[in-house]
N, C-alpha and C positions, 0 to 999 in steps of 0.2 A: 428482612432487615436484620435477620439473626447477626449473619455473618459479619457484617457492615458494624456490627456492635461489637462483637468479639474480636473483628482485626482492633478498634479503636479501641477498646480497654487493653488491649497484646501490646498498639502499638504508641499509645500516646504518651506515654512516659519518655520516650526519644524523640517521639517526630513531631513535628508539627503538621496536624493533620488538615485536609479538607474532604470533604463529602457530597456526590450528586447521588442522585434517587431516581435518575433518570439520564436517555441516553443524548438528549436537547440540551441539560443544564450541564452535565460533565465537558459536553464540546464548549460550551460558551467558558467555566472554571479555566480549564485547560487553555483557551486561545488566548486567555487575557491573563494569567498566570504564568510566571516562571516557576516550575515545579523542578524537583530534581528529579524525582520518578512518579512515572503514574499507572498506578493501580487499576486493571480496566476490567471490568467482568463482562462478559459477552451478552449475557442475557439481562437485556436494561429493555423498560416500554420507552415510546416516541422514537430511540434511536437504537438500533444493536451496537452491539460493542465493536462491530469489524468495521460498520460505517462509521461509529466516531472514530477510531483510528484509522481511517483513511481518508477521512476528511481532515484531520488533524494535521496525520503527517503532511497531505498535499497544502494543507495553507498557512499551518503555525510558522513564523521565524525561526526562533531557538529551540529545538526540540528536545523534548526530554522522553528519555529512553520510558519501554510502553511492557508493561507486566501484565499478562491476561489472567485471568483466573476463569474457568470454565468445567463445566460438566462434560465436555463434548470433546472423548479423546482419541476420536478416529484421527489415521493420518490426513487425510481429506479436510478432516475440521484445523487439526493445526496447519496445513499449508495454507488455507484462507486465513488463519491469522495471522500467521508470516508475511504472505503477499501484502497483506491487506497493511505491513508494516509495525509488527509488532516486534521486540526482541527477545521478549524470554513467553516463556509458557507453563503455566502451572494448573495441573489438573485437580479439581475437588473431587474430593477432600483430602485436604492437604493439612501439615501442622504447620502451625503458627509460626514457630522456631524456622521453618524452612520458608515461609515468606518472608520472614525479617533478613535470614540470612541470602535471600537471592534481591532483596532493599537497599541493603547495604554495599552489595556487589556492583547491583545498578548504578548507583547512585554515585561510584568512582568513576563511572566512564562519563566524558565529554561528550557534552550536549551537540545537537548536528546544527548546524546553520541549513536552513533550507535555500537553495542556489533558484531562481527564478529559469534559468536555462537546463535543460536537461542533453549532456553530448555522448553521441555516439557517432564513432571514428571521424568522419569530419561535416556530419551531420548538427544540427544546430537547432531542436525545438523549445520553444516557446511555449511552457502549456495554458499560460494565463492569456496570450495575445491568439494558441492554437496556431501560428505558423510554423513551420519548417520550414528552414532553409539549407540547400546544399549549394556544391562548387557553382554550378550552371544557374539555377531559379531558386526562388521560394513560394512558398503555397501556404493557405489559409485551410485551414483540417476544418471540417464538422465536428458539431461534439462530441459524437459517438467514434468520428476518425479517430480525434483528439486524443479522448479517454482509453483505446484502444492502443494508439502508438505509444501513451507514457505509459504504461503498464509496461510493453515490450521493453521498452529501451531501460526502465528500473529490474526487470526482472533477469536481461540480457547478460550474458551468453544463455542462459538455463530457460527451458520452454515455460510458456505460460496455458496452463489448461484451457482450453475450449469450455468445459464447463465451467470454471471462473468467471474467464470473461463475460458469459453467458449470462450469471449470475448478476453479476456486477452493472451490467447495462438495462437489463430487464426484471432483476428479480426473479419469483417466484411464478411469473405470466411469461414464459420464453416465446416467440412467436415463432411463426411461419419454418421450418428450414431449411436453412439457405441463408437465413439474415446476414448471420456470424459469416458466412463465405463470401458476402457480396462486399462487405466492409475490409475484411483481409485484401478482396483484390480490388478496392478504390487505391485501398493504403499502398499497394503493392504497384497500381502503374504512379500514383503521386513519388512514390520511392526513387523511383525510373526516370522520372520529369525531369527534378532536382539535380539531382546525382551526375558527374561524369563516370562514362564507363571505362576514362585512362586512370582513375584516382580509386581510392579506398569507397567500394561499396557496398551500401547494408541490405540489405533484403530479406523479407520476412521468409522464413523455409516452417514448412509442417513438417512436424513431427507426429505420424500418424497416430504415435501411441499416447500420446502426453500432449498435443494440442499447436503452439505457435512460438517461433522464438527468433531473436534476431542475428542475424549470422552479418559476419565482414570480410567480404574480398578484397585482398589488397594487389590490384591491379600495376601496380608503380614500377 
């Protein structure tokens, strides 16, 4: 609670503050809150800090830009908090003066509306209803399709690690593998179903080093 007490005596004399203690009550603040920035620290009990911000960004409306604060400065650690939808990143221990000053940087940029449809070139998913649809058909994705294809399509052109993914579906129990392969190529002939092969098409290509990413040929 150290920290949590010295940002708020640093920062309440400008801001008008609010506070969770946990990573359940920060997600609920935040959904029902218009915030201008939020403060996120990774190591919270009930929830971590990378699933409140990814559960945030995927369900909040008006989003307000996301400041981590973290002990954990591998690159590995910060591209999980990037993907996971975060915009800035600040390692502890950090001074005070330099979180006000990346506060007040944030807190200039416009808020994101979150779009219910997620497009890639003339692809068309739905991640609340889990359809896509292309030129030819549409399809009903699994949740694990589902969760699998919005990653892609948010992280596209740029690959998304296999162990992320990995992470993100199973946690800290990954099972069997093969799992991760057998969900790339459900996703890979639903790709194929949809899609005309005279029009712009997307297909998932590995990248043996870095994991999965979505590629567009434009056929036309």
């Amino acid at each position: 609670m150290d920290i949590q007490s010295n940002i708020a005596d640093f920062l309440e004399p400008e801001f008008l503050l609010d506070f969770a203690y946990n990573g359940e009550e920060g997600l609920k603040l935040a959904s029902k809150n218009d915030y201008d920035v939020i403060v996120l620290d990774l190591n919270l009990p009930k929830l971590d800090g990378v699933e409140v911000c990814r559960r945030y960004k995927d369900e909040a409306g008006l989003q307000a830009p996301i400041l981590i604060l973290t002990a954990r400065d591998t690159l590995d650690d910060k591209e999980e908090g990037f993907t996971a939808g975060a915009d800035d990143y600040l390692t502890k221990p950090f001074a005070l003066r330099e979180l006000k000053m990346r506060i007040d940087a944030m807190a200039k940029r416009p808020k994101v509306l979150n779009s219910t449809e997620l497009h890639y070139g003339e692809l068309v998913f739905d991640p609340h209803q889990q359809t896509l649809s292309g030129k030819v058909a549409s399809r009903r994705l699994n949740n694990m399709e589902a969760d699998i294809l919005k990653w892609l399509i948010q992280e596209a052109p740029n690959p998304l690690l296999s162990s992320t993914i990995t992470y993100r579906i199973w946690g800290d129990e990954p099972p069997v593998s093969g799992a991760l392969r057998t969900h790339i190529y459900n996703l890979r002939r639903i790709l194929s179903n949809v899609q005309s092969s005279a029009s712009q098409v997307v297909r998932i290509e590995t990248d043996r080093a870095r994991g999965y990413r979505l590629v567009l040929d434009d056929n036309s």
